[in-house]
N, C-alpha and C positions, 0 to 999 in steps of 0.2 A: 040520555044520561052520558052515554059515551061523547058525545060530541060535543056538550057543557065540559065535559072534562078536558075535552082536546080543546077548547075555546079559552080554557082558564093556564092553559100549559101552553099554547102562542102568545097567550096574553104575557104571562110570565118571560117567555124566551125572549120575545121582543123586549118587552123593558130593561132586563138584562144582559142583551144583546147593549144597550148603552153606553152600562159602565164594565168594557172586556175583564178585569183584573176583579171584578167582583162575581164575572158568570163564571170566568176558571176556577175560584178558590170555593165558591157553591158547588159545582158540577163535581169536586174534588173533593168536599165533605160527603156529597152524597155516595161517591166510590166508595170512602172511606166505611160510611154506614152500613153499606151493601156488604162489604167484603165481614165489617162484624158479625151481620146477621146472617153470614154464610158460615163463621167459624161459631157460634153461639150455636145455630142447628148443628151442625157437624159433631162438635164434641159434645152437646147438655141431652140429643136427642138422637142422632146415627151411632155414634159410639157407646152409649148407655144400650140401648136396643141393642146392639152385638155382643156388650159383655154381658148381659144378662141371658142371651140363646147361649153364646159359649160358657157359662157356668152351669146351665142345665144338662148338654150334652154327656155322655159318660165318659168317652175317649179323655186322655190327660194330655194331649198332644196340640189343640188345641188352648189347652191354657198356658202353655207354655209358649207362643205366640201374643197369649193378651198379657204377661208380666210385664213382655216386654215392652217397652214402648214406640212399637209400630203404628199401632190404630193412631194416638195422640197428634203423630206427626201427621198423619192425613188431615186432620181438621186443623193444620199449621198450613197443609199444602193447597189447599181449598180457596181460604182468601186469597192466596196470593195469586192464583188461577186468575180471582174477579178482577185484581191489580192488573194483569199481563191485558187481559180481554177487554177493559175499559178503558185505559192508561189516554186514548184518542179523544180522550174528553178535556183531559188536558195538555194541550199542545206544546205548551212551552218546555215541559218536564215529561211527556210521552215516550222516548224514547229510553230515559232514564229509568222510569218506573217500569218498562217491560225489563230494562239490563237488569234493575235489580230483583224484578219479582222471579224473573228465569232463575238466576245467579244460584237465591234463595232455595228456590225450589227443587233445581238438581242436588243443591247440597243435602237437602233434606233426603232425597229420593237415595244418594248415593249412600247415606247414613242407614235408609231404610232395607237397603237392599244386605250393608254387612250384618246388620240385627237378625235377618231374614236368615243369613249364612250361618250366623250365631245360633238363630234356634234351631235349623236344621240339624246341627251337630247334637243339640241338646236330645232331640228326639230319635236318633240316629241311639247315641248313646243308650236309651232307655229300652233298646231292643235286647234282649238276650243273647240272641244268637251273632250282635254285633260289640259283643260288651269288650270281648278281647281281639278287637280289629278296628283299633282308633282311625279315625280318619282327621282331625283334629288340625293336624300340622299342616294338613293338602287345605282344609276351608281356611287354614288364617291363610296361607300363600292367593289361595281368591280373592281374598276378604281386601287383601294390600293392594293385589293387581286393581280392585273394583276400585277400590279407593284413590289409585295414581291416575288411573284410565278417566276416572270420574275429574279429579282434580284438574287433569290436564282439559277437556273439555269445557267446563267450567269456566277455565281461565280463558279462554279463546271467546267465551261465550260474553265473557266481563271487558275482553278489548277490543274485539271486533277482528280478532285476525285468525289464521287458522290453526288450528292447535297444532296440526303435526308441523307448519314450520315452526311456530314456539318451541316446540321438541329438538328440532336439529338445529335451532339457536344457541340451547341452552349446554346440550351438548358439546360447544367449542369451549364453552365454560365452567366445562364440568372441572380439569385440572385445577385451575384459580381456585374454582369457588370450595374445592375438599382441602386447598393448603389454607383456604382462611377462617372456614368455618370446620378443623377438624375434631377439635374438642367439643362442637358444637351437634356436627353428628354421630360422634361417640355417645354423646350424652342421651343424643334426641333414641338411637337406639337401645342404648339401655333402657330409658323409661315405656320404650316401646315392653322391650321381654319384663319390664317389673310391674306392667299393667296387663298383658297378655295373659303372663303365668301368675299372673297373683302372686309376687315373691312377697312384695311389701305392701305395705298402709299404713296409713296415719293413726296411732296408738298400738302400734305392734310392740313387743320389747324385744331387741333384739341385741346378738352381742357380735362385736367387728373387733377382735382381738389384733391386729395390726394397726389398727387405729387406736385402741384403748376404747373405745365406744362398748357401755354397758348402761342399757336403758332403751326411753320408749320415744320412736319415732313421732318427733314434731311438724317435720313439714317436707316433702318431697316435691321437689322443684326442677326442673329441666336438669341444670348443673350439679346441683347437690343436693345429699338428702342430711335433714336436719335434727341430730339425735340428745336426750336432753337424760343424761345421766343419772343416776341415784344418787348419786354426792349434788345433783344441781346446774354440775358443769355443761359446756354446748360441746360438743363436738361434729363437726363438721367434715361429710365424706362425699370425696365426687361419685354422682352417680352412677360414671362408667366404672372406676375404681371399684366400687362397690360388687356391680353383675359380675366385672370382670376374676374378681377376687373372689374369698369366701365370708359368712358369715351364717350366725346362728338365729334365726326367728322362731321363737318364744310360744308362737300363736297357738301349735297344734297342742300344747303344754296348757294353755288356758281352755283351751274350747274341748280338751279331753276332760277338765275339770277335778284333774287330781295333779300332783306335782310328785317328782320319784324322791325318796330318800333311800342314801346309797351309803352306810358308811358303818366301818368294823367295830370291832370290839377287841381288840387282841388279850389273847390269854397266854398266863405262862406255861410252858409246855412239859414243866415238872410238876404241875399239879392234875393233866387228867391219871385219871384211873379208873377202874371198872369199881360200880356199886359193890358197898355191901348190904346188910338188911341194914344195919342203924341207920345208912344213909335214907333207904328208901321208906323207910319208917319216917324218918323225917321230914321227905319232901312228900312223902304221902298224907299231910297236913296241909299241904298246900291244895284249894279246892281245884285251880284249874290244871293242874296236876296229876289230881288223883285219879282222874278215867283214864288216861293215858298209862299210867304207872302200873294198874292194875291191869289192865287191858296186855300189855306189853310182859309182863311176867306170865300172866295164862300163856300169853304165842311161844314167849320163850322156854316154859317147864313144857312144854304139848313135844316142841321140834326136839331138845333134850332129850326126852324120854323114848319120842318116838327113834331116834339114832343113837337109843344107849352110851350118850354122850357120858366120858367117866368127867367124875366133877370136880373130884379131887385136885387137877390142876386148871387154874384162873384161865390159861390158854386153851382149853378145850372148848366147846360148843357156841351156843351163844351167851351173853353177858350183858347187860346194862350199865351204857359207863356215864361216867358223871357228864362230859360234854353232849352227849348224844341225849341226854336227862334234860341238859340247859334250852339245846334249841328246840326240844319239844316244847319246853315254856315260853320259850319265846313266841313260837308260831302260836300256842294256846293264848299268850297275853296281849301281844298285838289280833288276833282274829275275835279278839271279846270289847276289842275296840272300836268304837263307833267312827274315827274322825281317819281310820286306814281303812281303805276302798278295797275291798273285795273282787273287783270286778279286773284291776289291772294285775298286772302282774308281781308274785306273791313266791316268796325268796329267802329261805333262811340257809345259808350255805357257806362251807368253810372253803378257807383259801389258801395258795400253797404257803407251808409253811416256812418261818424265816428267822432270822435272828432278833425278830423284834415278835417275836411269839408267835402262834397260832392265829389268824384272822378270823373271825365269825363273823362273814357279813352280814347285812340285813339289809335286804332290797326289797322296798313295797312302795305303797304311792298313798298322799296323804285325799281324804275327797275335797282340798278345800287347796286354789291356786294363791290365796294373799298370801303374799310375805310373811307377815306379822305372825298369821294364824299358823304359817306354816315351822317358822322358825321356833316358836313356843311348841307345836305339836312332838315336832321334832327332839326338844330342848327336853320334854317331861318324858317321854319313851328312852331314851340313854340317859337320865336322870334314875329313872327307878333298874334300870338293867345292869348300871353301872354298879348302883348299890344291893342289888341282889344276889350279884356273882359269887360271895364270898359262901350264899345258903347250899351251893352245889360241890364245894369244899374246893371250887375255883380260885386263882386272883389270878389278876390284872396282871398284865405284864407291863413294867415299866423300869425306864434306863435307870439306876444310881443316879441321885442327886447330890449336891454338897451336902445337903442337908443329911442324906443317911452316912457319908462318910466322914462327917462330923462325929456321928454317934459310936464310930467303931475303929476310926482310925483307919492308920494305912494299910492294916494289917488283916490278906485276906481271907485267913480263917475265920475271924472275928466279923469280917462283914457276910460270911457265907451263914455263918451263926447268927448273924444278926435276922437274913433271910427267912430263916428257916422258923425262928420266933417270931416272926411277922406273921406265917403262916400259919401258927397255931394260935396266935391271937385272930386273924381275920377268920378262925373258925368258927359257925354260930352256934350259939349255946342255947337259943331259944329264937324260934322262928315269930316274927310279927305276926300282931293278930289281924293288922289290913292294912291298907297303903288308900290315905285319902282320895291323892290324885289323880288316880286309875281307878278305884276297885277293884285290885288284882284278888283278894283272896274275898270279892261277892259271890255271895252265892247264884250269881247268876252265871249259866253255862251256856255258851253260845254255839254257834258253829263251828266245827275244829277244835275243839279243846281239847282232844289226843293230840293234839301235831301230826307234823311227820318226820319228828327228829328222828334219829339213829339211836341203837343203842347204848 
């Protein structure tokens, strides 16, 4: 049998030995075949069998090795092995096919070897006792070294001459080649540290206030990175520009999945005062109110009593006052709200006071990062806050317009008068029985709905 075969395989060479340029380009399909059927076992059957032991193992160390893509490149580096070791079969192009399957193949190996550096860090990182002694910035300094060391080898490997004088060639040209390509390796390092440190990507939002750039990165490029506005517009920023400068990326704001909203409420600073009962009779109709209000008079009559506080005067003891009343509701009405996250950070707080009144900020974070959803969330929460103010015998502080000194003249008695009947008209005379767009006064009670306003 064997020897029918070896009789049918001189039969063949010979005949083909005839026509030379027909037994090269056969002899060079067959490499070709061979090298397939070296990468078809490699990756459909050596690599399946390894990630399937590595996904049964218990250790996490190993899997963070196969995300990578290490194994993949071996069944890259395999055929071209069959390339370098057969290449003698065809003569005319033999020397070629080892330069290139070599070339190839370091490039691969050197790639494989930063992956290597990359997962060591990972696993490095997942030890406890090494959480706070990064090592990080010493493997990328390997990581570059592997990669120059590798690169320069390579190229020696690709021209036939020796790398280390390529080195001290290149070297007489180092002056030249930094005055003519220096925007070039400005650039090439930036996108080194915006791919190292994960500054940027593509669909980031990010804002470059020297540039005017507000919007979501379109396309990062050697030279520049490519930003496409909210209004539409392109704006266009050099790479280096960019690292070397500052800006603001958006990302940790999307992937925390809430967005902050940050903004006061100013009151006029001639309307707080301490409760009296009418008041608290009347906000004691307000349901997310009432646990708080009662809650907060029991603490109050108990510390009273117990310090024989005399009561006869306002400035004695403790008190509930109308503003310390407000941001209890506040905290009770936003904490009954489904669409502010609970889990960020959660803020009702006054700010130093000024000639534009009293600030009561309101810092919480909405659970929802769209625009749209957020600007409307936003838009119905100082919508109903706005128009509740006057229930806590609050107002608004706001400057004289034409329009009020229309009503009163120049005359500033007459406008201070005017004030002051504002004041007893914005008084309410009967509290709503509900508020559609909230539910503020549903009977449902959620978490918080004492607050932790003041008294």
């Amino acid at each position: 049998m064997i020897e029918w075969i070896e009789g049918i395989y001189n039969s063949v060479d010979q005949w083909l030995g005839q026509y030379p340029w027909l037994d090269e380009n056969v002899k060079f399909l067959g490499v070709l075949l061979l090298a397939y059927a070296v990468y078809f076992i490699t990756k459909k059957v050596v690599i399946k069998i390894l990630t399937r032991v590595v996904k049964k193992t218990k250790t996490e160390y190993d899997d963070i090795i196969l995300k990578n893509p290490i194994l993949k490149r071996f069944s890259i580096i395999a055929p071209l092995i069959v390339f370098h070791q057969f290449a003698y079969l065809v003569p005319s192009v033999a020397e070629l096919i080892r330069t290139v399957a070599l070339a190839i193949a370091m490039v691969l190996v050197i790639v494989t070897i930063v992956n290597l550096i990359s997962a060591f860090n990972e696993v490095y990182e997942k030890q406890e006792r090494f959480k706070k002694k990064p090592i990080k910035g010493y493997l990328q300094v390997l990581s570059i070294l592997v990669s120059i060391i590798g690169g320069i080898v390579t190229l020696g490997v690709v021209t036939g001459k020796d790398p280390w004088a390529m080195l001290g060639g290149l070297g007489a040209m180092t002056a030249i080649l930094m005055l003519v390509f220096k925007d070039t390796i400005l650039s090439f390092v930036a996108s080194i540290q915006i791919t190292t440190y994960d500054l940027l990507a593509k669909g980031d939002w990010i804002t470059v206030p020297q540039y005017g750039a507000d919007g979501d990165v379109i396309d990062i490029a050697l030279h520049t990175v490519t930003i496409q506005n909210f209004d539409k517009t392109i704006t266009i920023v050099p790479t280096a520009k960019l690292v070397d400068g500052s800006f603001k990326n958006w990302r940790g704001m999307q992937q925390a999945g809430g967005r902050r909203i940050m903004r006061s409420i100013h009151l006029d600073l001639n309307t707080i005062k301490f409760c009296d009962e009418d008041l608290l009779e009347r906000l004691s109709k307000i349901q997310l109110l009432r646990p708080y209000i009662e809650a907060k008079k029991s603490e109050i009559a108990k510390h009273n009593k117990e310090n024989e506080v005399d009561l006869s005067t306002l400035a004695n003891g403790r008190r509930m006052t109308n503003i310390g009343t407000f941001r209890a509701y506040i905290s009770a009405y936003l904490r009954n709200r489904s669409d502010i996250g609970m889990h960020f950070t959660f803020l009702i707080r006054q700010l130093e006071a000024s000639s534009e009144g009293l600030p009561l900020q309101i810092y919480v974070f909405t659970t929802t990062t769209v625009w749209t959803e957020y600007e409307a969330i936003q838009a119905d929460l100082f919508d109903h806050l706005l128009a509740v103010v006057p229930h806590f015998d609050l107002r608004l502080f706001q400057s004289p317009s034409g329009y009020d000194f229309s009503r009163v003249g120049a005359d500033p008695a007459a406008l201070e008068a005017a004030f002051d009947q504002n004041a007893e008209d914005s008084a309410p005379s009967k509290l709503p029985s509900g508020d559609a767009s909230a539910g503020i006064y549903s009977s449902r009670t959620k978490r918080g709905e004492s607050g932790d306003g003041g008294e």
